[in-house]
N, C-alpha and C positions, 0 to 999 in steps of 0.2 A: 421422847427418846425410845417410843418404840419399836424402831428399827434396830434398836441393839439387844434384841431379843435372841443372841448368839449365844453356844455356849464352845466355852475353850477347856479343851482337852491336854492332856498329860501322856508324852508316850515316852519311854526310855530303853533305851539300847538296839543294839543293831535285829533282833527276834520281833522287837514291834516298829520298824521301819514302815512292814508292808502297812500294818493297820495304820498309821498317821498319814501314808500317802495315798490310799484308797479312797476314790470321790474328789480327789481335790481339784480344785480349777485353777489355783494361783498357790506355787512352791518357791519359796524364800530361801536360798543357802547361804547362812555367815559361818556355816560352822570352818574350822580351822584353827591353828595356834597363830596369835598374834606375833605381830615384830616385835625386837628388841633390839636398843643402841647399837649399829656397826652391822645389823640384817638387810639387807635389801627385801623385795618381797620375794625374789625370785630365790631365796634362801629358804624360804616358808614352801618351796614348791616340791618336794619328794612328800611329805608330811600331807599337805595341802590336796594335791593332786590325789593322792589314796581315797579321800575322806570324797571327794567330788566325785569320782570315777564309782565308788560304791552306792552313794545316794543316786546318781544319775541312774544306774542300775535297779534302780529301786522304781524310779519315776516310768523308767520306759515298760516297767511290768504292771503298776501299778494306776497310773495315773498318766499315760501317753500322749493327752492330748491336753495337760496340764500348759500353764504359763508356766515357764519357769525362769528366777531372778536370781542370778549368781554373783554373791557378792566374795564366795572364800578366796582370797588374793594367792596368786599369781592371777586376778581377773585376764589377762591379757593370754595365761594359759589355759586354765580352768573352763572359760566357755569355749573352744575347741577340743580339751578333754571331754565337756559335756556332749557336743556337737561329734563324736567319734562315739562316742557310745549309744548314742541314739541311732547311729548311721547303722552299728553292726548290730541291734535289735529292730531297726526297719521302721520307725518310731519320730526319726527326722525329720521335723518343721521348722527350717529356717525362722519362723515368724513369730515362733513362741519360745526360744532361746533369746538372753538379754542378760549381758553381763552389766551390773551396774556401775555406773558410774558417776553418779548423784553428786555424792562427795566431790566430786572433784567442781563439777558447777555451785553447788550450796561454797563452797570456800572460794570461787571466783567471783562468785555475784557479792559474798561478803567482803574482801580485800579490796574489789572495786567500790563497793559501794561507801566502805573508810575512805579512799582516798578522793572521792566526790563529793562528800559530807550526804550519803542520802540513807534513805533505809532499804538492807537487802533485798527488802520483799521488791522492789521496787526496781529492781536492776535486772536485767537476764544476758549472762553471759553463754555464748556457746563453745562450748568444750569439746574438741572430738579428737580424733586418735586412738587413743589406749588409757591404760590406768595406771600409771609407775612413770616415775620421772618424765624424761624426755617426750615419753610417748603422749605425755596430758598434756593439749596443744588449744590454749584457750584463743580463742577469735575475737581480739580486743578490738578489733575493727568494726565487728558486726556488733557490738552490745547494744542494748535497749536501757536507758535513752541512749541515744546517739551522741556522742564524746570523740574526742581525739586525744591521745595519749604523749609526751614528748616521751624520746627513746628511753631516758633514765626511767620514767616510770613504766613503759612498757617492759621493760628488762625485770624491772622490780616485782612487778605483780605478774609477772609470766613465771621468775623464778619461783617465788613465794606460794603460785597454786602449784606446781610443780611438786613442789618441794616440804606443802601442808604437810603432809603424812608423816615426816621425815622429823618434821618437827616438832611434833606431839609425842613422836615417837623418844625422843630426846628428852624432850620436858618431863615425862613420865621417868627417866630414867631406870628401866627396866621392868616396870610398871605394867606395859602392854603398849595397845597403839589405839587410836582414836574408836571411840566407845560411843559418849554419849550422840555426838557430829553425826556417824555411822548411822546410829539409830534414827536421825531425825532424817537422812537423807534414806536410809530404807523406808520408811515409812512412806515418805513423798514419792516415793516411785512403786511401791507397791498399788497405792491408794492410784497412781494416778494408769497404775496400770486396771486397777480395780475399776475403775472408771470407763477405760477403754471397754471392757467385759461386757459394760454394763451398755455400751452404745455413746455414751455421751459425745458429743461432735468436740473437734480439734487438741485431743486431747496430744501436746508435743514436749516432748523429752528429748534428753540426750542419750544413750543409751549405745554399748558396745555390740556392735550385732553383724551377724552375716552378712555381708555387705557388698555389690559393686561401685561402692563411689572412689573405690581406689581399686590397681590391683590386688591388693589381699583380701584374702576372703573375710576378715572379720577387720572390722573397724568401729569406730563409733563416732557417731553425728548424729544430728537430730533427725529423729523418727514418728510420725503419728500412730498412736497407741489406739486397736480398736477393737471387736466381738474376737478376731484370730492374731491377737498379738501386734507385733506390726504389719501395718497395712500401709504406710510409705515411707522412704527412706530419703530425707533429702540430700541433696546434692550442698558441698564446700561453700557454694557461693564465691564471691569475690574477697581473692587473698593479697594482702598487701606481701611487700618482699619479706618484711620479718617473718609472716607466720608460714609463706613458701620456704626459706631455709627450715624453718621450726618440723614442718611436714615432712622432707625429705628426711629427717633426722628422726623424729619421731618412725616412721614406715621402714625404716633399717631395723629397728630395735624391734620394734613389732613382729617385722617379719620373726624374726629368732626365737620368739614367745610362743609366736604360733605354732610353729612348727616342734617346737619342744612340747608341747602338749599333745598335738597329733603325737609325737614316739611316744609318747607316753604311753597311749589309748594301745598302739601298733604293738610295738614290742610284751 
């Protein structure tokens, strides 16, 4: 274990921002107020957005050529909030902004993997779109192993990853929104962003990011993780009819997220 010869440090309030992001190579943000019963995320977004748009300002001074993984929700706004305040400090790498989106594949590969009797570790579902409802557009087509779904279950486990968050959120009954799930899926995208830093080969995620595989500029689908962030973005692959309505629907809503983040940054 002597690779864990790290030590972890304590910083508090906005005076010690600059010293916790000074040196860093890989910058984490969950910070934010959680949902509550009857919130959408995009209700979390005046709130949300401030605390992102500050940190971001912190990174572009201090840490510019940081990774940086944005998980504070409105994800679908916040990495464009990010991606605007990097632009007007001149700081801008498409390749090291990555909204995550973990969460949404860790609870697709699990509901899949209940409804095939296997174990998660063992499943990989691709997830791309956005992060809130409609916009998490899993690709029950493409999963590993290779399955075929009839309509009631793809309806089932489409709404169901959709709709995780929603439901935690619920369960908790005002309680907050999914905590420990979150942690285990920042973890695995930090690390595997870690990993990329470090050279290791094929390292692939799903991850919300600057993107041309649609017209909008941000999207999310899988990406290989490597020494400058992302180093390639793939392309949808082959879509059955269900998941082409699912994408037209999802890239409506998107568009509006995104562009509610950019006024953000503007205004």
């Amino acid at each position: 274990l002597e690779f864990l010869d790290f030590q972890v440090r304590g910083f508090l309030g906005p005076q010690q921002l600059e010293d916790a992001l000074t040196g860093m190579d890989l910058v984490v943000i969950p910070a934010g107020v959680p949902r509550k019963p009857g919130m959408t995320r995009d209700d979390l977004f005046n709130i949300n957005a401030g605390i992102v748009k500050t940190l971001c300002e912190g990174i572009a001074k201090c840490c510019p050529k940081a990774i940086v993984n944005i998980i504070s929700n409105p994800v679908n706004s916040t990495v464009p909030i990010a991606a605007e305040v990097f632009k007007m400090a001149g700081t801008f790498d498409p390749r090291r902004l990555l909204g995550v989106t973990m969460l949404d594949v860790v609870r697709a590969n699990t509901f899949v993997a209940e409804v095939l009797g296997l174990d998660p570790r063992e499943v990989d579902v691709p997830v791309v779109g956005g992060h809130a409802g409609v916009t998490i557009l899993p690709l029950l087509s493409q999963i590993k192993p290779p399955c075929s779904f009839t309509p009631v279950e793809t309806e089932y486990l489409t709404s169901r990853i959709q709709n995780g968050g929603t439901e935690v959120v619920e369960a908790k009954a005002g309680a907050g929104s999914a905590t420990l799930s979150m942690a285990y899926a920042a973890v695995k995208f930090a690390d595997a962003c870690l990993h990329g830093l470090r050279g290791d080969a094929a390292i692939i995620q799903c991850a919300f990011v600057f993107s041309q595989v649609t017209e909008l500029p941000f999207f999310a689908s899988k990406v290989r993780l490597g020494r400058s962030g992302v180093e390639e973005i793939f392309p949808l692959g082959p879509l059955n009819e269900y998941e082409r309505t699912g994408l037209e629907k999802a890239k409506k809503e998107l568009a509006t997220s995104i562009q509610k983040g950019v006024g953000f940054v503007k205004k």
